[in-house]
N, C-alpha and C positions, 0 to 999 in steps of 0.2 A: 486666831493667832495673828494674824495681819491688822489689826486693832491695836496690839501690844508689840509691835513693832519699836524698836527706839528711833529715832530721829535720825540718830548719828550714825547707825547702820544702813548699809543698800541691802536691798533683798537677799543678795549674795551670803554677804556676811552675817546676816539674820538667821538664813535658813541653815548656815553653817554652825552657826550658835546653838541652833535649835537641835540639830542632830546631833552635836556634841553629848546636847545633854540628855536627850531623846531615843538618839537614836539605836543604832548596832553597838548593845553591851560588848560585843565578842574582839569589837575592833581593836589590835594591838599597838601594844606605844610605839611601836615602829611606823604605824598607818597616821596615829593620831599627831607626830611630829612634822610631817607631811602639811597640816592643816594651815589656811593661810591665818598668817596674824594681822590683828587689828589694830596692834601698836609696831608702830614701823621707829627702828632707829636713827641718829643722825647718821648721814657720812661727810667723808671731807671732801668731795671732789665729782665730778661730773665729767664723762667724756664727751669732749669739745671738736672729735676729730673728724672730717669728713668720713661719709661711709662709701662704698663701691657696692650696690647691690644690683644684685643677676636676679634677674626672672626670663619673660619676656623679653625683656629688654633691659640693658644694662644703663644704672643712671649713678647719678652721683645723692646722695642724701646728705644735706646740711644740717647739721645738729643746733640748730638757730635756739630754740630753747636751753640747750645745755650752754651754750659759750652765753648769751643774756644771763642765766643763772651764776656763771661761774665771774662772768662783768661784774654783776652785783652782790655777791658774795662776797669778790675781794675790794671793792669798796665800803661795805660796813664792815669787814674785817679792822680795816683799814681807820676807820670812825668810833667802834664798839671794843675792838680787839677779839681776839679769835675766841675767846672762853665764852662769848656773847653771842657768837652767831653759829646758828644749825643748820645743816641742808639736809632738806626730807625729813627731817623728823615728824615724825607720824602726817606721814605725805605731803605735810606744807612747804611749797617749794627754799623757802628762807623762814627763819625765827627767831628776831636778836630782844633777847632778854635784858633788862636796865630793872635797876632796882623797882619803881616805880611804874613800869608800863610793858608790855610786849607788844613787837612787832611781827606783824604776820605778814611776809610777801607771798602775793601768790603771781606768776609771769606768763605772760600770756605767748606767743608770736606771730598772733595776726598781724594785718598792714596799716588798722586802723586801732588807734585808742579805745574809740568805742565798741569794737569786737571784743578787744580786749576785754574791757569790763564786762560786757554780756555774757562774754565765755566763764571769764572768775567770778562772779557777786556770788551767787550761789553756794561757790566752792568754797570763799573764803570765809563765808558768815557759817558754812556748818564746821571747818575748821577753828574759827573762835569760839562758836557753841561747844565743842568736843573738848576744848580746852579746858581743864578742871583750874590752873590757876586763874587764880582772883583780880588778878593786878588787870587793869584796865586794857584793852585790846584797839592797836593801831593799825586796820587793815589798808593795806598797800599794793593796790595792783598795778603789777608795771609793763612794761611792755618797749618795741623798739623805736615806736615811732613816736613822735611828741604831738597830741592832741592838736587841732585847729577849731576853729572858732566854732561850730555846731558841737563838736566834742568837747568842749570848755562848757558850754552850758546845759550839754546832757549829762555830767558831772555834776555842776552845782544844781539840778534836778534830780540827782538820785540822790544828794546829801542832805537836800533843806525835804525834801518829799518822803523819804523813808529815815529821815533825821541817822543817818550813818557817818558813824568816827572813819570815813575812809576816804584816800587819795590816789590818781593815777599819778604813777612817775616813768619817765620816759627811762630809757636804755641807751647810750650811743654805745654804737660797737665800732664806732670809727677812733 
């Protein structure tokens, strides 16, 4: 079974597939609506608001990746026009459609560029594999802080070395 695994599946959603099809006949539409889906739709919007959470200890939680996501959202809005750009749809952080090309952002919030990219390449090349359209694929990882000179050239090493259509772009949130 694990042989025939797709690509674009985590074990998760494999074994979830498989028991769908597999598994308990008896299960009712009421259990099977429950199931998580593997196509996620767009939304407009992202909460940007600081959090207050209690545990042990009470802290403040910055939503650093929602406010960079909703920064650069409304700047391709802004470039594309709103009919152009997605958030989350089918989990890629950003997606702005052009006749000719798609862009895929995926956003990071580490402190370095280079995390950044370590964290995304992965993410971002199985969400252009997953992608069923054809139109050419611009992956865009971005992040808050702007690359320095070691990170400029581990950039132009993961492009000319694994020959990749892709770029870091910075974020300012100032």
């Amino acid at each position: 079974m694990m042989e025939n695994k797709p690509a674009h599946l985590s074990i998760y959603e494999y074994s979830e597939e498989l028991f769908n099809k597999f598994g308990d006949k008896k299960k009712n539409a009421e259990d099977q609506k429950e199931t998580r889906r593997t196509v996620r739709r767009a939304t407009g919007h992202k909460n940007t608001q600081t959090q207050i959470r209690r545990g042990t200890a009470t802290h403040v939680a910055v939503q650093k990746h929602n406010l960079l996501q909703e920064k650069l959202k409304n700047k391709l809005i802004a470039e594309y026009g709103k009919e152009n750009v997605f958030l989350e749809k089918n989990f890629v952080d950003i997606k702005v459609i052009q006749s000719d090309k798609i862009y895929l952002y995926e956003i990071k919030s580490s402190a370095y560029a280079s995390d950044c990219i370590k964290e995304a390449l992965g993410q971002i090349l199985s969400y252009a594999h997953r992608d069923s359209d054809k139109k050419p694929k611009q992956l865009i990882i971005a992040g808050q802080y702007p690359p320095n000179g070691d990170e400029i050239e581990f950039i132009n090493y993961v492009k000319e070395n694994l020959n990749l259509n892709f770029s870091y772009q910075h974020i300012d949130l100032e």
